[in-house]
SETORRO-441820 format. One record per residue: x, y, z of N, C-alpha, C, CB in turn; residue in one letter. Coordinates in steps of 0.2 Angstrom, whole numbers, plus 5000, padded with zeros to 4 digits. Glycine has a CB too. Layout:
BEGIN
R   n_x   n_y   n_z  ca_x  ca_y  ca_z   c_x   c_y   c_z  cb_x  cb_y  cb_z  res
R     X     Y     Z     X     Y     Z     X     Y     Z     X     Y     Z    A
...
! end
This chain:
BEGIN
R   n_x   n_y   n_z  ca_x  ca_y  ca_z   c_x   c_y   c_z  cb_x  cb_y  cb_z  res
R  5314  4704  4381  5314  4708  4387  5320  4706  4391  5308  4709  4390    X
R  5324  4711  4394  5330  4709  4395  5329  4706  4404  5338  4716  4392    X
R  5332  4702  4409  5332  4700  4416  5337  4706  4419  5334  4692  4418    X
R  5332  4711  4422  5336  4717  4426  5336  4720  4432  5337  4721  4423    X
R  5338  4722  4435  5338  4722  4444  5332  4727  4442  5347  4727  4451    X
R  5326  4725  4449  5319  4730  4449  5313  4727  4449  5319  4734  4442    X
R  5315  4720  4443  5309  4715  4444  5305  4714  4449  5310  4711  4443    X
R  5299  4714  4449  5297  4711  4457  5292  4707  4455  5295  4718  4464    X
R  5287  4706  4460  5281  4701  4461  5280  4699  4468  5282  4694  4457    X
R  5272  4699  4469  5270  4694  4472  5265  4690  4473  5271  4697  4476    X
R  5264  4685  4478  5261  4681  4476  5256  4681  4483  5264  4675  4474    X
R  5251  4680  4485  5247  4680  4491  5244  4671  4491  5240  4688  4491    X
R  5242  4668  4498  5239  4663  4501  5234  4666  4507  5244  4660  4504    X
R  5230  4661  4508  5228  4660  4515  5228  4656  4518  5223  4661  4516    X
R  5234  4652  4523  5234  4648  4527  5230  4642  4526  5233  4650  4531    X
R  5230  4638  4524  5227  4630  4525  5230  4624  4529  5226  4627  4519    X
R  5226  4622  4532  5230  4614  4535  5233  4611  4531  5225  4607  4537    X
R  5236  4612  4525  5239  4610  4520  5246  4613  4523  5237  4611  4514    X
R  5247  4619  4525  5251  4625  4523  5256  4624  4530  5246  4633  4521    X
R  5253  4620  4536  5254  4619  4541  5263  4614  4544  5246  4616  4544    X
R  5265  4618  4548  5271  4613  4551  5271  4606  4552  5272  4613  4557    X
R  5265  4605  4554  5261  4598  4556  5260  4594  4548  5250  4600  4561    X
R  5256  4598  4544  5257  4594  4537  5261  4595  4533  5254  4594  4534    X
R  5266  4597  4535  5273  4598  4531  5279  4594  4533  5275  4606  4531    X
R  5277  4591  4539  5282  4587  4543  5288  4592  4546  5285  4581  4537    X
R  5287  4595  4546  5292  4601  4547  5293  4605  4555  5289  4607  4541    X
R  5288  4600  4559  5288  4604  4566  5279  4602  4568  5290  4613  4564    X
R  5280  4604  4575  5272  4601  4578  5268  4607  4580  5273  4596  4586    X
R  5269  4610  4576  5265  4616  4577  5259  4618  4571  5269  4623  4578    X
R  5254  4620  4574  5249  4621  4570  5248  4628  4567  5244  4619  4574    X
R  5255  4629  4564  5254  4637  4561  5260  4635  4552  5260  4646  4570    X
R  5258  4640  4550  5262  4643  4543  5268  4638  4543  5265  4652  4544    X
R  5270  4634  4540  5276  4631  4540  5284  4633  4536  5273  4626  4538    X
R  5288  4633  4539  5295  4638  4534  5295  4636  4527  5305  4637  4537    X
R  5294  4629  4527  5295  4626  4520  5289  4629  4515  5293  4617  4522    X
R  5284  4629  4516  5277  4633  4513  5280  4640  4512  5271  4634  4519    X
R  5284  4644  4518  5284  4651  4517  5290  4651  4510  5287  4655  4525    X
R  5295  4647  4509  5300  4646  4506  5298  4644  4499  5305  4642  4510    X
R  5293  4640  4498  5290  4641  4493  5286  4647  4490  5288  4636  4494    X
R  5283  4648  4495  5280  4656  4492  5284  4660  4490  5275  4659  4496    X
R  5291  4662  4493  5294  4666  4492  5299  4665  4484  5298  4666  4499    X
R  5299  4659  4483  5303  4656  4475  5297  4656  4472  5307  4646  4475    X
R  5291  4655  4470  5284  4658  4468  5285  4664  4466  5279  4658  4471    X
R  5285  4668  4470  5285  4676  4468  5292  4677  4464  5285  4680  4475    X
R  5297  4673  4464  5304  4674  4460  5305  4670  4454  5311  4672  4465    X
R  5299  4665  4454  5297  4664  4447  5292  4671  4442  5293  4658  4448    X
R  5287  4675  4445  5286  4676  4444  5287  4683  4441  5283  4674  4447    X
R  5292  4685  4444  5296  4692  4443  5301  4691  4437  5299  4694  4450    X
R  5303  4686  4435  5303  4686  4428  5302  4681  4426  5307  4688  4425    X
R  5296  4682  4426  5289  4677  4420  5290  4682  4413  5277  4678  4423    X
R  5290  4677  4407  5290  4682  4404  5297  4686  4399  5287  4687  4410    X
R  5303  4688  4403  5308  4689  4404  5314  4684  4398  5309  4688  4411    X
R  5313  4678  4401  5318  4674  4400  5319  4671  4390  5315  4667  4405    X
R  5323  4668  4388  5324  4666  4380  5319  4660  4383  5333  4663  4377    X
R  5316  4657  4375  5313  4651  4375  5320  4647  4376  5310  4650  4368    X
R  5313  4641  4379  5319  4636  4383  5320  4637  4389  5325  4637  4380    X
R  5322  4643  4392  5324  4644  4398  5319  4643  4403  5326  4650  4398    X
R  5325  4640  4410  5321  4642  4413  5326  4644  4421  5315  4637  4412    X
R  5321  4646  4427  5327  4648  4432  5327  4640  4438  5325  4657  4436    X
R  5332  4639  4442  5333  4636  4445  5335  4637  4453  5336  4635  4442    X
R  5332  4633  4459  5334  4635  4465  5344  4636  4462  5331  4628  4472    X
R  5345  4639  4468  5353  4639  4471  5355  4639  4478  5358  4645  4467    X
R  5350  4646  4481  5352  4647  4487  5346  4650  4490  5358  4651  4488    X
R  5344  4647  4497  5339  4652  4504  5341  4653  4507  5334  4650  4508    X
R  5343  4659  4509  5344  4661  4515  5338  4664  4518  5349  4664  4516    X
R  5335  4662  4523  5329  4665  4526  5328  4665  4532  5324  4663  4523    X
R  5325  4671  4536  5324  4671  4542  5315  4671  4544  5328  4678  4545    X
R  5314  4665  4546  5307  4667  4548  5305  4669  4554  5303  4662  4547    X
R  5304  4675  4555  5301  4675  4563  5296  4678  4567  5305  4678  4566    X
R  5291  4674  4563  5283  4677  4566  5279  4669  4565  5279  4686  4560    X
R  5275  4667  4569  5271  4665  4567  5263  4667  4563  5271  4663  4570    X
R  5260  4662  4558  5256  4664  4556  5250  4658  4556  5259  4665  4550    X
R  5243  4660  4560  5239  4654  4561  5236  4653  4554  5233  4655  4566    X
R  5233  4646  4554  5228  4646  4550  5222  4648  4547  5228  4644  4552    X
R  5220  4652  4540  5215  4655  4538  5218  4663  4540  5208  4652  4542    X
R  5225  4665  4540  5228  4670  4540  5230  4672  4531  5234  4669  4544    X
R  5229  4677  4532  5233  4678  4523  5239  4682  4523  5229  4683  4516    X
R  5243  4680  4519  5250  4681  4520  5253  4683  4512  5254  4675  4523    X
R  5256  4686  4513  5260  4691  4504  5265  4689  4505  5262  4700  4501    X
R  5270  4687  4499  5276  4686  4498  5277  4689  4493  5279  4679  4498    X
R  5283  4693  4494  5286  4700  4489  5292  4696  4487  5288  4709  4494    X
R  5295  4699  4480  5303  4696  4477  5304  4701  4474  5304  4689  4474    X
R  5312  4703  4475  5313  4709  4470  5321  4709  4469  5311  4715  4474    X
R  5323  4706  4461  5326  4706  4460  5330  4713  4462  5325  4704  4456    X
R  5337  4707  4463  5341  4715  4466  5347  4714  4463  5342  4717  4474    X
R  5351  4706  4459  5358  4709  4455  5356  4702  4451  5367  4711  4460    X
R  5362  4703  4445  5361  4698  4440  5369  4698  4437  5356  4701  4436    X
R  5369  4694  4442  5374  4692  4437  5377  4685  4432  5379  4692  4440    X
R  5378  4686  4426  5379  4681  4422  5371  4678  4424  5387  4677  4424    X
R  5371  4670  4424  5367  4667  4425  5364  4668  4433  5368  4661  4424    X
R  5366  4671  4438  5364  4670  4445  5358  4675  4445  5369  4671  4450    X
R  5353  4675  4448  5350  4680  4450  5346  4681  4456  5346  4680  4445    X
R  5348  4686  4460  5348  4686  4466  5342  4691  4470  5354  4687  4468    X
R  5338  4688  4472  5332  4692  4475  5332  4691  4484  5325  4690  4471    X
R  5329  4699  4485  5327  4701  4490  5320  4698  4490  5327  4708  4491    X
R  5317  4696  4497  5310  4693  4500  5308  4692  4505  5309  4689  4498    X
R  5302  4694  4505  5300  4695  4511  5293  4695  4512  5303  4701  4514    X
R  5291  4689  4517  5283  4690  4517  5281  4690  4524  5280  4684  4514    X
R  5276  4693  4521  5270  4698  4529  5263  4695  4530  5267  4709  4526    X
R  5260  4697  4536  5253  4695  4537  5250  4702  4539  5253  4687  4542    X
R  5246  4702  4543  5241  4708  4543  5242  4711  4550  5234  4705  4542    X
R  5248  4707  4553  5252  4709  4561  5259  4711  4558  5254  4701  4567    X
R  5261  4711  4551  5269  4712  4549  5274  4708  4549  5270  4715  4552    X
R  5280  4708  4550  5282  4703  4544  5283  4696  4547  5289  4706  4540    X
R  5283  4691  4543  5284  4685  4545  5291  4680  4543  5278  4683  4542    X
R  5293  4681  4537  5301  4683  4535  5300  4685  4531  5307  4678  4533    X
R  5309  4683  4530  5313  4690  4523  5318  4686  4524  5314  4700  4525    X
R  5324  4688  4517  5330  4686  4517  5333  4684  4508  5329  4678  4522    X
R  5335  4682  4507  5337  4682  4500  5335  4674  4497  5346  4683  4499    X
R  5335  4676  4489  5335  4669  4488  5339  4670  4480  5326  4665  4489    X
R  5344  4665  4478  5348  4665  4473  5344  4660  4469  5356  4665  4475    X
R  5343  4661  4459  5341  4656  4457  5347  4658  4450  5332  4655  4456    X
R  5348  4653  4447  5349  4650  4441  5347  4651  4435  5347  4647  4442    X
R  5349  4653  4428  5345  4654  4423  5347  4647  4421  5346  4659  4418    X
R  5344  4644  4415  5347  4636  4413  5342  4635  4406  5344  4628  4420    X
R  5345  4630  4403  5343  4628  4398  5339  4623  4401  5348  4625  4394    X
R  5331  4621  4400  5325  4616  4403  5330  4610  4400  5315  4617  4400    X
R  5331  4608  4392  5332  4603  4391  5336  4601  4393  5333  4601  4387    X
R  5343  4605  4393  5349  4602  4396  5349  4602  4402  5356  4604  4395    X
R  5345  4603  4404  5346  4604  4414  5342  4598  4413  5341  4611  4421    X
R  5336  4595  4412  5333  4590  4412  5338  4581  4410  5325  4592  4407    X
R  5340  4583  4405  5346  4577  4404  5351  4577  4410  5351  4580  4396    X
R  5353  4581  4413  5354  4579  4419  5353  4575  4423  5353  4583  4420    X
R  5347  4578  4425  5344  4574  4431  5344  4567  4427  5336  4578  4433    X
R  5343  4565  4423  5342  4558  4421  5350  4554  4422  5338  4558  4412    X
! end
């Protein structure tokens, strides 16, 4: 099955002290942390083409841009949507954007990578 603009996914949470500024080192507040959110948002862009890819493959960060601007307490649930929106060559670039039950919390793009797992892994070594 071929990787083509349309894909989407999402992925939902509910807030835990895990998920927090405070435990993420990321800031002293006791709400949703960007790091958390940025992760949920590359989750959902794994998931949107799960499936998709050649054996062997796999996709890779490249770029966040992301605006978060809402906070989100604790024991809140929150969706993160991803939708592929161009492809090129290896790059693949999605729209995302995640909400809570007051509306949205960010959005912004996030570019990943197709890659060979092995040779990317020989790399890193």
């Amino acid at each position: 099955m071929p990787v083509e603009p349309g894909l989407s996914a999402e992925v939902e949470l509910v807030v835990g002290e895990g998920d927090t500024a405070i435990a993420m080192g990321s800031g002293e507040v006791h709400v949703l942390s960007t790091p958390r959110v940025v992760a949920l948002c590359e989750q959902a862009t794994m998931l949107a083409v799960s499936g998709r890819l050649a054996a062997g493959e796999t996709t890779v960060g490249h770029t966040v841009q992301l605006d978060h601007v809402a906070p989100t307490r604790v024991g809140s649930h929150v969706r993160a949507e991803a939708t592929l929106k161009k492809v090129e060559g290896r790059r693949l670039t999605f729209a995302v954007a995640v909400s809570d039950t007051r509306g949205l919390v960010a959005a912004g793009k996030i570019t990943r990578v197709v890659v060979a797992t092995e040779r990317f892994m020989e790399k890193a070594h």
